[in-house]
mmCIF entry with sequence, helices, sheets and N, C-alpha, C, O atoms, coordinates in Angstrom:
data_MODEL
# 
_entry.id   MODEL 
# 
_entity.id                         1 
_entity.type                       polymer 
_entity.pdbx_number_of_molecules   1 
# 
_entity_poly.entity_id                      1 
_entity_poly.type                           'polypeptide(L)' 
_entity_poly.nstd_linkage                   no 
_entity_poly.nstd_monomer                   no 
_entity_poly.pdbx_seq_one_letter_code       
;(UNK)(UNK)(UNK)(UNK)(UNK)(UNK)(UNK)(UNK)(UNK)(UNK)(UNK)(UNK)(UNK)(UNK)(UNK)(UNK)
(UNK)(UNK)(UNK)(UNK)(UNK)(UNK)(UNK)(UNK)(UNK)(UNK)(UNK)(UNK)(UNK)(UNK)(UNK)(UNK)
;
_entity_poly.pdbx_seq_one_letter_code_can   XXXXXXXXXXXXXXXXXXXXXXXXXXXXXXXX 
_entity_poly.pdbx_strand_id                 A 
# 
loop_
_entity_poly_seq.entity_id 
_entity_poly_seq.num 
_entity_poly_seq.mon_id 
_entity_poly_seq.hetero 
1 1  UNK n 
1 2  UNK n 
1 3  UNK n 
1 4  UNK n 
1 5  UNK n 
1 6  UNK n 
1 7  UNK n 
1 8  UNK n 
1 9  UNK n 
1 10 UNK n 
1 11 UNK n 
1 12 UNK n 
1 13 UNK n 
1 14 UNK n 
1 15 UNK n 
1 16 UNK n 
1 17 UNK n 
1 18 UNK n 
1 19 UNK n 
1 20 UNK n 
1 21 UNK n 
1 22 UNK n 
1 23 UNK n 
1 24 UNK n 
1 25 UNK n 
1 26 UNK n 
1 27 UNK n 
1 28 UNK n 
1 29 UNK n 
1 30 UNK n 
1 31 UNK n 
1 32 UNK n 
# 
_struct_asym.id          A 
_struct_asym.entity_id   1 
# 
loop_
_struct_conf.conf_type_id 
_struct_conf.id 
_struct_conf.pdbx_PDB_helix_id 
_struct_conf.beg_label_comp_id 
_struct_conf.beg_label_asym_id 
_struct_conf.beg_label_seq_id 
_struct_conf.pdbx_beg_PDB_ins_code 
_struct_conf.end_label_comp_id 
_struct_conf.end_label_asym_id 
_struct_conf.end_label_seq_id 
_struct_conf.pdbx_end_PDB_ins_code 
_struct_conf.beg_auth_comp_id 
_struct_conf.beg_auth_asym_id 
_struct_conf.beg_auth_seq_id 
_struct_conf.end_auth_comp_id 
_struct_conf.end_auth_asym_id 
_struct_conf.end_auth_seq_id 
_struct_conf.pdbx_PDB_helix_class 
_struct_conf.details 
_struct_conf.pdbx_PDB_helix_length 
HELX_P HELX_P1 AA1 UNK A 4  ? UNK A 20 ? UNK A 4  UNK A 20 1 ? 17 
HELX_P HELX_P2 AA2 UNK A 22 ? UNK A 30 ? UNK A 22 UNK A 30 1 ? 9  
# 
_struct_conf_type.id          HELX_P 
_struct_conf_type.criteria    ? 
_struct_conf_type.reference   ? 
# 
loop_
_atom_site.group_PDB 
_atom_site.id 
_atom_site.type_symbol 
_atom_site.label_atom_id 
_atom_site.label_alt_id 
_atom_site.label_comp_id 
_atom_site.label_asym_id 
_atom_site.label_entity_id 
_atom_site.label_seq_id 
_atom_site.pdbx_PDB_ins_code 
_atom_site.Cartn_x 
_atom_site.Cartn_y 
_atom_site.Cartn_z 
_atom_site.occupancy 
_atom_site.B_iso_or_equiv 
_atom_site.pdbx_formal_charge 
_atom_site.auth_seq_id 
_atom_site.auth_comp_id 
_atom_site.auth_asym_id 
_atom_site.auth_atom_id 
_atom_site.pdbx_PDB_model_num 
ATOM 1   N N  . UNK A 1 1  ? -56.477 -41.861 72.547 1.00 0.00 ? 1  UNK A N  1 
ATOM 2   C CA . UNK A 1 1  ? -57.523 -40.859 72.813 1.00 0.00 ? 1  UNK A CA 1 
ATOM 3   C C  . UNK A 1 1  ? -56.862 -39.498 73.076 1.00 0.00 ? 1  UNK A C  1 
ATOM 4   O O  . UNK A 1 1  ? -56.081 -39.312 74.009 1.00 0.00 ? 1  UNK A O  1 
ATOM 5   N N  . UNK A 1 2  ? -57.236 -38.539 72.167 1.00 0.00 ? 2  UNK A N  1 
ATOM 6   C CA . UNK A 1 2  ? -56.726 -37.310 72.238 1.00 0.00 ? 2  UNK A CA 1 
ATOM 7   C C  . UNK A 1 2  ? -57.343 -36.398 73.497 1.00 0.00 ? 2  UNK A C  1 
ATOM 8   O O  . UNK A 1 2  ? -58.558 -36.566 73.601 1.00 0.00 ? 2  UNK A O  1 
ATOM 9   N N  . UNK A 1 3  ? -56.789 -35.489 74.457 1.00 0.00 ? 3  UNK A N  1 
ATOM 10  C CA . UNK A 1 3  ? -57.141 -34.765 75.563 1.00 0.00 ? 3  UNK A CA 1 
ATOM 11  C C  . UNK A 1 3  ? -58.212 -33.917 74.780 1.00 0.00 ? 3  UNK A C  1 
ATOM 12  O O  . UNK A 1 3  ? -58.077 -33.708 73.574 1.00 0.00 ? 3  UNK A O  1 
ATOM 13  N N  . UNK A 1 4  ? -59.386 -33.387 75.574 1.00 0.00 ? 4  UNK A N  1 
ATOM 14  C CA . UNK A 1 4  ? -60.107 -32.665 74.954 1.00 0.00 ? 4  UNK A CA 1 
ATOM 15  C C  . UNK A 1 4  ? -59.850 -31.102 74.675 1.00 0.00 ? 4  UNK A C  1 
ATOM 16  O O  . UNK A 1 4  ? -60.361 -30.404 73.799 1.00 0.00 ? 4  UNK A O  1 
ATOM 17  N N  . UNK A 1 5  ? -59.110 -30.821 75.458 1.00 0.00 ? 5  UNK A N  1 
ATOM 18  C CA . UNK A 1 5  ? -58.348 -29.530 75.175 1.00 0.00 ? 5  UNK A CA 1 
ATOM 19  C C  . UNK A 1 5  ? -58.014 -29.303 73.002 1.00 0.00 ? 5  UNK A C  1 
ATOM 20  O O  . UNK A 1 5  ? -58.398 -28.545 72.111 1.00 0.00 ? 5  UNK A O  1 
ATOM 21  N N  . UNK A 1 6  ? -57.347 -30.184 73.107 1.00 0.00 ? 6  UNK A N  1 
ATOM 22  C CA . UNK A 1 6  ? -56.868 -30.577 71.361 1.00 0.00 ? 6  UNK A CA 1 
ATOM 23  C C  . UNK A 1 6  ? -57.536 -30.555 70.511 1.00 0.00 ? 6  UNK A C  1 
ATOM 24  O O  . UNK A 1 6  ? -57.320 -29.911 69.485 1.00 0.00 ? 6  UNK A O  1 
ATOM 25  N N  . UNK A 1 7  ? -59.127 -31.689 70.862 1.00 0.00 ? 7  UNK A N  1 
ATOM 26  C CA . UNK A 1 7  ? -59.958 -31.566 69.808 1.00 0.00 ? 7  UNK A CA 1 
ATOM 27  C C  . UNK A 1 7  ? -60.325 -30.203 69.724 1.00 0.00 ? 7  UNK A C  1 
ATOM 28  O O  . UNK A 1 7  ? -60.762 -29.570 68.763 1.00 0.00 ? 7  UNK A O  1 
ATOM 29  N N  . UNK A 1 8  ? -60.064 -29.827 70.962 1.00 0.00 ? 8  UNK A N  1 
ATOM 30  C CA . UNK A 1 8  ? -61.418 -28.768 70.722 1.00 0.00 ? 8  UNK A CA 1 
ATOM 31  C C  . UNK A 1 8  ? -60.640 -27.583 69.795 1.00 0.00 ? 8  UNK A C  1 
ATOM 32  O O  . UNK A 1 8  ? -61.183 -26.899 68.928 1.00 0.00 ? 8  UNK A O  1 
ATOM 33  N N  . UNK A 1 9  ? -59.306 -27.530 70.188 1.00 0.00 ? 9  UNK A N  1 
ATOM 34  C CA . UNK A 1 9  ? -58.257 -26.580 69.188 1.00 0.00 ? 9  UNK A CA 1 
ATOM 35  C C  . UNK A 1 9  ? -58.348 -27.222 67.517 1.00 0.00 ? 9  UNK A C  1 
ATOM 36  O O  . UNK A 1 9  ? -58.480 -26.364 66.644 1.00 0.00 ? 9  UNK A O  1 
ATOM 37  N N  . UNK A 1 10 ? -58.298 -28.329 67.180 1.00 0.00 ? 10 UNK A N  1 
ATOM 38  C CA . UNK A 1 10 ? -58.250 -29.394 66.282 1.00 0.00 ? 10 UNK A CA 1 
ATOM 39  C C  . UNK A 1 10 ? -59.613 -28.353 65.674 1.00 0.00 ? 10 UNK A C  1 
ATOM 40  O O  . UNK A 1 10 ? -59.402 -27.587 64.733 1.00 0.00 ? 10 UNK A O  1 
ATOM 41  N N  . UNK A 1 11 ? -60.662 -28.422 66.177 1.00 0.00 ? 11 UNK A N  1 
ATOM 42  C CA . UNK A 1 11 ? -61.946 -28.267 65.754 1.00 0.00 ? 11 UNK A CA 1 
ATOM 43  C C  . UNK A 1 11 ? -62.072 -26.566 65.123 1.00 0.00 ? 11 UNK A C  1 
ATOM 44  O O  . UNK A 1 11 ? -62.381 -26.094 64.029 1.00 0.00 ? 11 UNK A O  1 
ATOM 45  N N  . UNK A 1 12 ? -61.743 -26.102 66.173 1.00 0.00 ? 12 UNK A N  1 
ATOM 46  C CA . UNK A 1 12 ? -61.457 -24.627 65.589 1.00 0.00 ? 12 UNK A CA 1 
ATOM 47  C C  . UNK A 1 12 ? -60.466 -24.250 64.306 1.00 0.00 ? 12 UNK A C  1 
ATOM 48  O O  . UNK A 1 12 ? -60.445 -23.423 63.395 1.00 0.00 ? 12 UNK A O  1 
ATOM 49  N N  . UNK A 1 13 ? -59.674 -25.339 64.780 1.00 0.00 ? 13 UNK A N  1 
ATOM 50  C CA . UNK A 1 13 ? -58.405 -24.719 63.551 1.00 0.00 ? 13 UNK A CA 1 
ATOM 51  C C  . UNK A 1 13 ? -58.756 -25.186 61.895 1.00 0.00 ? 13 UNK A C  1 
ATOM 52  O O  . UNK A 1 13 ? -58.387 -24.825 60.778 1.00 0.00 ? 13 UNK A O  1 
ATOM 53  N N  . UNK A 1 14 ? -59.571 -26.073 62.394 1.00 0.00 ? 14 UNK A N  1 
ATOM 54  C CA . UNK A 1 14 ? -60.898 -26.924 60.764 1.00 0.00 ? 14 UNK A CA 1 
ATOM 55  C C  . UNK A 1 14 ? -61.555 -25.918 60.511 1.00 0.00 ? 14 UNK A C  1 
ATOM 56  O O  . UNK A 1 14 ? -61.576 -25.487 59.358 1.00 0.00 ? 14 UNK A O  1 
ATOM 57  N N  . UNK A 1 15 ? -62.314 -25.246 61.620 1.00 0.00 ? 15 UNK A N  1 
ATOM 58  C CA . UNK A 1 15 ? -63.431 -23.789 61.156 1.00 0.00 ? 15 UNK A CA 1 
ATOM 59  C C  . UNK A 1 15 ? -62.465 -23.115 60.652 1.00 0.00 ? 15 UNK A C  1 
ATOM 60  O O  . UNK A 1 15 ? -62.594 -22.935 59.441 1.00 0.00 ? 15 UNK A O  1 
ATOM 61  N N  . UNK A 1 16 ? -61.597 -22.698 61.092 1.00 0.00 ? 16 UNK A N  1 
ATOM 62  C CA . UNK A 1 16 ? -60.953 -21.271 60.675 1.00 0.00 ? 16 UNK A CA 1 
ATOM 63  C C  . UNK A 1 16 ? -60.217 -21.439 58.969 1.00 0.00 ? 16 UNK A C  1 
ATOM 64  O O  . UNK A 1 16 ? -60.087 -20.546 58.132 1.00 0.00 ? 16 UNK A O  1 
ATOM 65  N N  . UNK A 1 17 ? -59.829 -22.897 58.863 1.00 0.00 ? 17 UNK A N  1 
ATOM 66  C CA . UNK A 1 17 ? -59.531 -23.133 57.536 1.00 0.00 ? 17 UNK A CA 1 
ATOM 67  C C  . UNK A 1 17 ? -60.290 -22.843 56.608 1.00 0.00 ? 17 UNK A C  1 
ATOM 68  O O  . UNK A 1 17 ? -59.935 -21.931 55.861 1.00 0.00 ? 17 UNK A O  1 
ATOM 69  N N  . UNK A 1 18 ? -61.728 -23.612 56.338 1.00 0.00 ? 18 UNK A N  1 
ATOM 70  C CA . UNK A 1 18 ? -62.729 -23.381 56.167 1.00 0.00 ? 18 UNK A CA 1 
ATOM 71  C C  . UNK A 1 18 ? -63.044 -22.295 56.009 1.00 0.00 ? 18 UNK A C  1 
ATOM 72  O O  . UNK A 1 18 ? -63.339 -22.053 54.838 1.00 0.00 ? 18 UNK A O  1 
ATOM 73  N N  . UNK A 1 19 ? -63.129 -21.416 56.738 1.00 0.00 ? 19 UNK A N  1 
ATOM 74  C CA . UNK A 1 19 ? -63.191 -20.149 56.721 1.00 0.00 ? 19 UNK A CA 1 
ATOM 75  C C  . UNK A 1 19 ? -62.591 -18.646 55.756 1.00 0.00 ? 19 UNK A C  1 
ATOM 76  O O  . UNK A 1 19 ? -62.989 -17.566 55.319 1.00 0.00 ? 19 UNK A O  1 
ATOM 77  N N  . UNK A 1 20 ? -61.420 -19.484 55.828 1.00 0.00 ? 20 UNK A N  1 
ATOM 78  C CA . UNK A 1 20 ? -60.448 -18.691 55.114 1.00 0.00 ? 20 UNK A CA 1 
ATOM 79  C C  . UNK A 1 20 ? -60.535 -19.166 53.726 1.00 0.00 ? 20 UNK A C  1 
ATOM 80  O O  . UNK A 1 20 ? -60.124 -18.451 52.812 1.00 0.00 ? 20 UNK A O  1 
ATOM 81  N N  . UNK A 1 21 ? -61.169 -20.613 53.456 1.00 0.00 ? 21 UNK A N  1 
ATOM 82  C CA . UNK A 1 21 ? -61.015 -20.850 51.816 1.00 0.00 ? 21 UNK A CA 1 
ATOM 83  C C  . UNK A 1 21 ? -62.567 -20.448 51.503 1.00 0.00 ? 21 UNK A C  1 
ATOM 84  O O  . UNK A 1 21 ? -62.970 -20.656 50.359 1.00 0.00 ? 21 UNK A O  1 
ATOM 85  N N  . UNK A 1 22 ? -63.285 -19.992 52.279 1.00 0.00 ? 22 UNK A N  1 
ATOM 86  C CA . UNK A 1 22 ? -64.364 -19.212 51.910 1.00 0.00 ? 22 UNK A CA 1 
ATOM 87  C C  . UNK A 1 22 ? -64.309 -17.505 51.283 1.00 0.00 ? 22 UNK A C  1 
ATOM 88  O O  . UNK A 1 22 ? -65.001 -16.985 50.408 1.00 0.00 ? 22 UNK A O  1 
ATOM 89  N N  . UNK A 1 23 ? -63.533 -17.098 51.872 1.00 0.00 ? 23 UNK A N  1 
ATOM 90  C CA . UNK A 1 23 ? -63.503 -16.106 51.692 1.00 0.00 ? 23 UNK A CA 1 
ATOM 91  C C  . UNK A 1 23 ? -62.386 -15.865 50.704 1.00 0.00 ? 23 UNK A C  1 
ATOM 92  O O  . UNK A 1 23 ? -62.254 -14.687 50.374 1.00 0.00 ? 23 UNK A O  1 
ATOM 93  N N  . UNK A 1 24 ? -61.699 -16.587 50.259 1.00 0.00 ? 24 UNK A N  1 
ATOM 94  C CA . UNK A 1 24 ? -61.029 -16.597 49.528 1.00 0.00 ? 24 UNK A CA 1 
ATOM 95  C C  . UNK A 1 24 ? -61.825 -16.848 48.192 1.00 0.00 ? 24 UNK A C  1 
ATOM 96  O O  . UNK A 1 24 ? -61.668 -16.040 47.276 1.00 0.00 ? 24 UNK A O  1 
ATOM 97  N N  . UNK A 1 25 ? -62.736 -18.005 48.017 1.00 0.00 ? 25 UNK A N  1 
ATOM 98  C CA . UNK A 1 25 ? -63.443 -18.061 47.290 1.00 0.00 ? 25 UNK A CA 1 
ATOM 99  C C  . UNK A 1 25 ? -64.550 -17.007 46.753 1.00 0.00 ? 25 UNK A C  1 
ATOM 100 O O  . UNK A 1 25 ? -64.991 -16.924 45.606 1.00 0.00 ? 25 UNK A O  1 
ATOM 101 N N  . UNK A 1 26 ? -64.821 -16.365 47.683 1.00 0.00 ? 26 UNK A N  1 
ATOM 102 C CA . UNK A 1 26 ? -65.675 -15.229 47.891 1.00 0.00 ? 26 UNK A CA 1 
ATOM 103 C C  . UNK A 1 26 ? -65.229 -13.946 46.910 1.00 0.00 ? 26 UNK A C  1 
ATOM 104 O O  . UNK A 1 26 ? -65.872 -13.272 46.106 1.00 0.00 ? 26 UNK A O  1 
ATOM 105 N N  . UNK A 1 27 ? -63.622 -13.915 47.413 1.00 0.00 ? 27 UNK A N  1 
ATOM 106 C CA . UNK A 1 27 ? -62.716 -12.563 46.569 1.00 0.00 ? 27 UNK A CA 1 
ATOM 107 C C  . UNK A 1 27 ? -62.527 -13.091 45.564 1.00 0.00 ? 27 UNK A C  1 
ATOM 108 O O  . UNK A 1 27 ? -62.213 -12.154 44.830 1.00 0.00 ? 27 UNK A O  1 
ATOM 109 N N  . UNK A 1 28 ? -62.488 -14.201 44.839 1.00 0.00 ? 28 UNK A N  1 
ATOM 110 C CA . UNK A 1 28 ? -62.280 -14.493 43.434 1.00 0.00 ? 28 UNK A CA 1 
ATOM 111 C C  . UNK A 1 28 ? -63.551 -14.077 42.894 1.00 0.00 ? 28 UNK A C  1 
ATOM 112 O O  . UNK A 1 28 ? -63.609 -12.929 42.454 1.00 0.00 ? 28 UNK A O  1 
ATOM 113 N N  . UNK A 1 29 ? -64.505 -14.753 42.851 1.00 0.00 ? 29 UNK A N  1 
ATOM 114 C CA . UNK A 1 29 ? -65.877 -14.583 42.954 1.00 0.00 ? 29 UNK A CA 1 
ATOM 115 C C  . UNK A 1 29 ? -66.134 -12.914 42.723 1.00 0.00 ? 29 UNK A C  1 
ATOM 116 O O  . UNK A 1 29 ? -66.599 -12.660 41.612 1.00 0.00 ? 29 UNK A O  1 
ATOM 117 N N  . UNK A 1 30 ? -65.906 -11.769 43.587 1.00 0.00 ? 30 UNK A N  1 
ATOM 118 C CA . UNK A 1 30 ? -66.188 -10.634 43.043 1.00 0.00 ? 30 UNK A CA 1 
ATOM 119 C C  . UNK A 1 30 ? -64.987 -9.929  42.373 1.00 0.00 ? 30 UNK A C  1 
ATOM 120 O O  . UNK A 1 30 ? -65.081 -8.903  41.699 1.00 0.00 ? 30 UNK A O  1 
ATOM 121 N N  . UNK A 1 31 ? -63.748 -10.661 42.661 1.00 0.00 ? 31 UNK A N  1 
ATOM 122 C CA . UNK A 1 31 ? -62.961 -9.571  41.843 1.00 0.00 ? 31 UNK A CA 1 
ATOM 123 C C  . UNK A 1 31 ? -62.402 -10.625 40.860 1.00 0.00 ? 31 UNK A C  1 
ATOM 124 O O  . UNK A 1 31 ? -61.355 -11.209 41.141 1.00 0.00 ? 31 UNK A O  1 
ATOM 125 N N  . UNK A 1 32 ? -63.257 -10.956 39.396 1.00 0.00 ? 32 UNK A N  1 
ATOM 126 C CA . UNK A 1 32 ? -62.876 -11.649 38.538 1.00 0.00 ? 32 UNK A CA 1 
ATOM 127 C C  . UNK A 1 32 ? -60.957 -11.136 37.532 1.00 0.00 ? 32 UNK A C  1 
ATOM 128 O O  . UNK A 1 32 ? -60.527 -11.846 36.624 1.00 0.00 ? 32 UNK A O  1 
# 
């Protein structure tokens, strides 16, 4: 069982990935 401190970093660091292959997707998307 992981401390909850972790998930909760674990959890953010999933959004922020996420995040970043969005917007990445995003700049392809307008700058063909």
């Amino acid at each position: 069982m992981l401390p909850k401190g972790v998930g909760v970093l674990y959890a953010k660091r999933k959004r922020l990935i996420e995040w970043q292959r969005q917007i990445e997707l995003l700049h392809i998307f307008v700058n063909p």
